[in-house]
C-alpha positions as CSV (number, residue, x, y, z in Angstrom):
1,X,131.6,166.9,85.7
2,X,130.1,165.8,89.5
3,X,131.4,162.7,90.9
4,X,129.7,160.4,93.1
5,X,130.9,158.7,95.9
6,X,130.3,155.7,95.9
7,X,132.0,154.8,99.3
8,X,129.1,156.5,101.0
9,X,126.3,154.4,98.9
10,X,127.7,151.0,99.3
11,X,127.8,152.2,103.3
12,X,124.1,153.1,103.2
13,X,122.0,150.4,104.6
14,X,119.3,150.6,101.3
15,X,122.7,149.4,98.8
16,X,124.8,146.4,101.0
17,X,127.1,144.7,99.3
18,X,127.3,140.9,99.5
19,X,130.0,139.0,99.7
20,X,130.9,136.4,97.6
21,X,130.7,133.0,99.7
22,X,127.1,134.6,100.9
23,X,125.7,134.9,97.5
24,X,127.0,131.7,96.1
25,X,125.4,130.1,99.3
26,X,122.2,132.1,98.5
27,X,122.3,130.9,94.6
28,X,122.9,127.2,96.3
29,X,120.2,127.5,98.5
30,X,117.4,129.0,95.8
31,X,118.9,125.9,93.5
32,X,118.6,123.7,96.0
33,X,114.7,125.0,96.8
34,X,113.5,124.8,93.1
35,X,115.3,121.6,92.2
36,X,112.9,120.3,95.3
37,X,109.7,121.7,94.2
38,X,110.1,120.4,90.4
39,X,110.8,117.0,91.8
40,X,107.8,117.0,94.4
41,X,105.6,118.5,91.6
42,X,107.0,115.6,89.0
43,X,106.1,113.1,91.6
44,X,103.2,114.0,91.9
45,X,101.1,113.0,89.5
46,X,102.6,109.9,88.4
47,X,100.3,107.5,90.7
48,X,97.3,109.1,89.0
49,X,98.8,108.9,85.3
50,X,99.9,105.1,85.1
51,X,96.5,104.0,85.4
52,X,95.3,106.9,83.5
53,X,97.1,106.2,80.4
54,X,97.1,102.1,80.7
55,X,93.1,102.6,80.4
56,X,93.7,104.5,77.1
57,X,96.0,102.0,75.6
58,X,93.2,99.8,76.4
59,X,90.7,102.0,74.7
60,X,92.9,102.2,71.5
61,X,93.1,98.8,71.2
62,X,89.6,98.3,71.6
63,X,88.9,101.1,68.8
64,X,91.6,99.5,66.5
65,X,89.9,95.8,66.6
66,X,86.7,97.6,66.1
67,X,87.7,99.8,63.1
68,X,89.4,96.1,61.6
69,X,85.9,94.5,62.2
70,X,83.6,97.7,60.8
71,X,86.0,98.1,57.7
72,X,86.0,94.0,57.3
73,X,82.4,94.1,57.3
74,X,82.4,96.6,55.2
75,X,84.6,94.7,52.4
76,X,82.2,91.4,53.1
77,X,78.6,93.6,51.8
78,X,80.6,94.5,48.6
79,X,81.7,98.3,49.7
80,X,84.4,99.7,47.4
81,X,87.0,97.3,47.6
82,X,89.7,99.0,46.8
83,X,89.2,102.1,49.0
84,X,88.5,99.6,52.2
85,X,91.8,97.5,52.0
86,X,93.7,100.6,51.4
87,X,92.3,101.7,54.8
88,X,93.0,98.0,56.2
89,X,96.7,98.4,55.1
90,X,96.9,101.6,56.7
91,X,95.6,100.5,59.9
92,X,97.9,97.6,60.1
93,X,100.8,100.0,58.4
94,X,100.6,102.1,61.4
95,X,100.8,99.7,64.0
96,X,103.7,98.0,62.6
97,X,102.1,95.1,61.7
98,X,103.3,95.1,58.1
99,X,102.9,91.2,56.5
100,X,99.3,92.7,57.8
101,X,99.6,95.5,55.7
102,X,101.3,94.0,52.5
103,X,98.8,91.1,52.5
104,X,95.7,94.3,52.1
105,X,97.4,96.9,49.8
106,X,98.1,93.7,47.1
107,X,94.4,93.5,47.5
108,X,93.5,97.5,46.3
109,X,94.3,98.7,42.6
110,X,95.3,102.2,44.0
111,X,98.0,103.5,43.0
112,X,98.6,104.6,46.9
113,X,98.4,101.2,47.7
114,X,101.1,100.4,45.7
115,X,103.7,102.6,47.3
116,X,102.5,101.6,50.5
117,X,103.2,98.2,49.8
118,X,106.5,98.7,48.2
119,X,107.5,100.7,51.5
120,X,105.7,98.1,53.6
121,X,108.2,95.3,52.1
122,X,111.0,97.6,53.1
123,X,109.7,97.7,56.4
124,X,109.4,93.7,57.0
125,X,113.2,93.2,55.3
126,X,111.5,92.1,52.1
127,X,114.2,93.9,49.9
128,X,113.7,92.0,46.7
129,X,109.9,92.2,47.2
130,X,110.5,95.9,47.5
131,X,112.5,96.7,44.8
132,X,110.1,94.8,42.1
133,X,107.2,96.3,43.7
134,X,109.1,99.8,43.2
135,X,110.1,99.1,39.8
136,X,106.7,97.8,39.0
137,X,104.3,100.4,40.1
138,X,106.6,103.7,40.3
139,X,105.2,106.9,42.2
140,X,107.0,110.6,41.7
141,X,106.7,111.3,45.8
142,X,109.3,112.2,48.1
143,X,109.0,109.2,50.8
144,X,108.7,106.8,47.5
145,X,111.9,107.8,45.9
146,X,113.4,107.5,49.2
147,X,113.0,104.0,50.3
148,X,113.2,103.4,46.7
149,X,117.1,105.0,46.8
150,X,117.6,103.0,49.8
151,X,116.5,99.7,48.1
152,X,118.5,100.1,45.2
């Protein structure tokens, strides 16, 4: 079995040894570097973004009145009713706005409707609204039983 010495490689100028306080100093340093160049990169773009995304929150609100006024004309030349306050409700669902939404899925005979405004009276606090309009129009779906189980 040969041994090597290792005395002679860690002498060699191609294998140095580093101490300890140097390569912590190194790793500080390299820390130090990157933490800098993530938050000049982060900082970036930020100026650019704000008014970036504050003209698309303008643009969604603009598309959600429209869709509101399309369906609503829709409903006013007779187009299936049902279908079109379904799609109301959801609109209004998904923005939160849920006397909005209860006041359109009473409106529609389908059954989706139903649930929706069962979970919609959840959503507003409407407990005893709810649990009637659970017990009343009863759906075998997962998001259904739910809220129903946390009405009950």
């Amino acid at each position: 079995m040969r041994r090597f010495d290792t005395d002679r490689i860690v002498k060699s100028s191609k294998f140095k040894v580093e101490s300890p306080k140097r390569a912590h100093a190194r790793k500080g340093i390299l820390v130090f570097l990157l933490g800098l160049g993530i938050a000049a990169s982060a900082g970036c773009g930020q100026r650019g973004d704000v008014p970036q995304a504050e003209e698309h929150v303008r643009q969604a609100n603009r598309a959600y009145q429209e869709a509101i006024a399309l369906y609503q004309k829709a409903l006013k030349q007779g187009e299936d009713p049902d279908r079109l306050h379904l799609a109301l409700g959801k609109i209004y669902y998904g923005r939160g706005e849920f006397a909005k939404a209860v006041e359109e899925f009473k409106r529609s005979g389908l059954s989706e409707a139903k649930k929706l405004l069962s979970i919609s009276y959840y959503r507003q606090g409407d407990f005893t609204d709810a649990l009637e309009t659970f017990q009343r129009h009863p759906v075998n779906d997962d998001e259904f039983l739910y809220y129903q189980g946390l009405t009950s």
